[in-house]
C-alpha positions as CSV (number, residue, x, y, z in Angstrom):
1,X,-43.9,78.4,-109.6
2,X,-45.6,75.7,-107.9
3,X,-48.4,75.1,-106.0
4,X,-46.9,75.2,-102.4
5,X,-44.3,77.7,-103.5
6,X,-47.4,80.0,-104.5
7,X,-48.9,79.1,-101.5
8,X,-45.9,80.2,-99.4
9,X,-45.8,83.9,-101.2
10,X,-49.5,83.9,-100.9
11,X,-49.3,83.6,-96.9
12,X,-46.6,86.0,-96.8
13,X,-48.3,88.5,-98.8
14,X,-51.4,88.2,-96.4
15,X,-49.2,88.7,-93.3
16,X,-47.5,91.2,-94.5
17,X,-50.5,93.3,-95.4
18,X,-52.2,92.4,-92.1
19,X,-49.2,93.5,-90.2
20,X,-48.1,96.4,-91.6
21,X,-44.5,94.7,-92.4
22,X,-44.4,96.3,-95.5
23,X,-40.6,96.4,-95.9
24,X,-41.5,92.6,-96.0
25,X,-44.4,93.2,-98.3
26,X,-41.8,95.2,-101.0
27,X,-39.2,92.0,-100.9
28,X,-42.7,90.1,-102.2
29,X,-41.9,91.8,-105.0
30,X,-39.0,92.1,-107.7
31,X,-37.5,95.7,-108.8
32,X,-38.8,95.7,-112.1
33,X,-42.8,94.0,-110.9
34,X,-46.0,95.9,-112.1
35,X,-49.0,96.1,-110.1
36,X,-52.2,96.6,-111.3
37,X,-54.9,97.8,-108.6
38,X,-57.4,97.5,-110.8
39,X,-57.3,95.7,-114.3
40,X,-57.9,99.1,-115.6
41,X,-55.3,101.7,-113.3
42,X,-52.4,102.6,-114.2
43,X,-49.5,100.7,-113.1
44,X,-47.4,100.7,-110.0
45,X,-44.0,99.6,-110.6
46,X,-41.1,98.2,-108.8
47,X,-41.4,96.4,-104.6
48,X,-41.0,99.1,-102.8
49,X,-43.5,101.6,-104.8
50,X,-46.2,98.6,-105.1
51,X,-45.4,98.0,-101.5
52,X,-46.0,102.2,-100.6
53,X,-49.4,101.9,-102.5
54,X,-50.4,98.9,-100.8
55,X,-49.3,100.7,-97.5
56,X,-51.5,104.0,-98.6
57,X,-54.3,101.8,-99.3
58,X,-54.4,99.6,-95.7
59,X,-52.5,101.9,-93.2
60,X,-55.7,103.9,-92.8
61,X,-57.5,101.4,-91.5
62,X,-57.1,100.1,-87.6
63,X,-57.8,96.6,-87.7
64,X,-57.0,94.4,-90.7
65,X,-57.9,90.5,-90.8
66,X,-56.7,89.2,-94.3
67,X,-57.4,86.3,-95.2
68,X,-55.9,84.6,-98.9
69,X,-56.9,80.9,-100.8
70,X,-55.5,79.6,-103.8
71,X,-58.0,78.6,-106.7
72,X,-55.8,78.0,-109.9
73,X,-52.0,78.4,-111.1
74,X,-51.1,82.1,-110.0
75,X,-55.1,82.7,-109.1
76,X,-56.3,83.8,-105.6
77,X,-59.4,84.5,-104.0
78,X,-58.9,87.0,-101.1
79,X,-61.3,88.6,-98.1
80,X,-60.1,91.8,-95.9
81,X,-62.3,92.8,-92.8
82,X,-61.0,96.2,-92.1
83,X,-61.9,97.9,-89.0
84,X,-62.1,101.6,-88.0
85,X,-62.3,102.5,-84.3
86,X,-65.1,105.1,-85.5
87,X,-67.4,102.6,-87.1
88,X,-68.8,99.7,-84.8
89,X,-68.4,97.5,-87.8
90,X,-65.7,96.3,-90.3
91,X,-65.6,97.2,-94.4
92,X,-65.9,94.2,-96.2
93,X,-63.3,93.7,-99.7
94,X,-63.3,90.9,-101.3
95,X,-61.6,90.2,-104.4
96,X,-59.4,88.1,-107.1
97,X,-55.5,88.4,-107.9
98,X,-54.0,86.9,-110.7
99,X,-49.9,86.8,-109.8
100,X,-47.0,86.0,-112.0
101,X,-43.5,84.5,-111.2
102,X,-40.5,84.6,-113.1
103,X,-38.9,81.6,-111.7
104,X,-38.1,82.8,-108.4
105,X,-40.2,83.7,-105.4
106,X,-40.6,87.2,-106.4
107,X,-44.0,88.0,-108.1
108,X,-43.3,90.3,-111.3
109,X,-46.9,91.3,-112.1
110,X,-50.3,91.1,-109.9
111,X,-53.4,92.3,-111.1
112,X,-56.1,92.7,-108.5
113,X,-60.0,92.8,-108.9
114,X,-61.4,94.1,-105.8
115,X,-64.9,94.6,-104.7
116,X,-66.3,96.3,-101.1
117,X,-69.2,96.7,-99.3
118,X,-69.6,99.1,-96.8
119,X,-70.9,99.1,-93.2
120,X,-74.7,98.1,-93.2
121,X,-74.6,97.9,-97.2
122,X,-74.8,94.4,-96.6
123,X,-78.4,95.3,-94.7
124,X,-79.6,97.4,-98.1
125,X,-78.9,94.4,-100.5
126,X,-80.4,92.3,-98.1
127,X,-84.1,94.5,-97.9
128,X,-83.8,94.8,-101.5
129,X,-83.6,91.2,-102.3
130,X,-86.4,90.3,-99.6
């Protein structure tokens, strides 16, 4: 795949999340594609399960602003602010995905390393580095 073709999935993938089109997220995706949510989980396979697990993971959340940036060949850096009505503040994830393409648009595997930081964690590591 190249660069603007992965940059094309990559936007889509990010809108779809953000939106909640997740019909659109599991065509992202093809039949047979593994998703890893961690490097170490067990995987998720085929669109429209990967798609349900993504769906699980972000639906519960009322605000979403995703945002995705290439960094390599099938390499991404991606930041989601995700907002709860209950908290006055959003959870912070920020992570890698490594994505692979058999030829066609479809991703086959993607492998996600995720990191997130709570409301006012960001104050903690802040006192504790001071």
């Amino acid at each position: 795949m190249d660069k603007e073709a992965f940059s094309r999935w990559l936007t889509a993938y990010a809108a779809a999340i953000q939106n909640g089109d997740w019909p659109s997220c599991a065509k992202l995706f093809t039949e047979d594609a593994v998703l890893l949510p961690t490097p170490f989980d067990s995987p998720v396979r085929g669109g429209e399960r990967i798609s349900a697990h993504l769906q699980a993971a972000w639906s519960r959340f009322d605000r979403l602003d995703v945002t995705i940036e290439a960094i390599g060949p099938g390499w991404a850096h991606w930041h989601v602010a995700a907002g709860l009505d209950a908290l006055e503040e959003s959870i912070q994830f920020d992570g890698v995905l490594n994505a692979e393409f058999a030829g066609a648009e479809a991703c086959t595997r993607l492998v996600l390393w995720t990191e997130c930081l709570s409301p006012h964690e960001d104050d903690l590591l802040a006192q504790r580095d001071a």
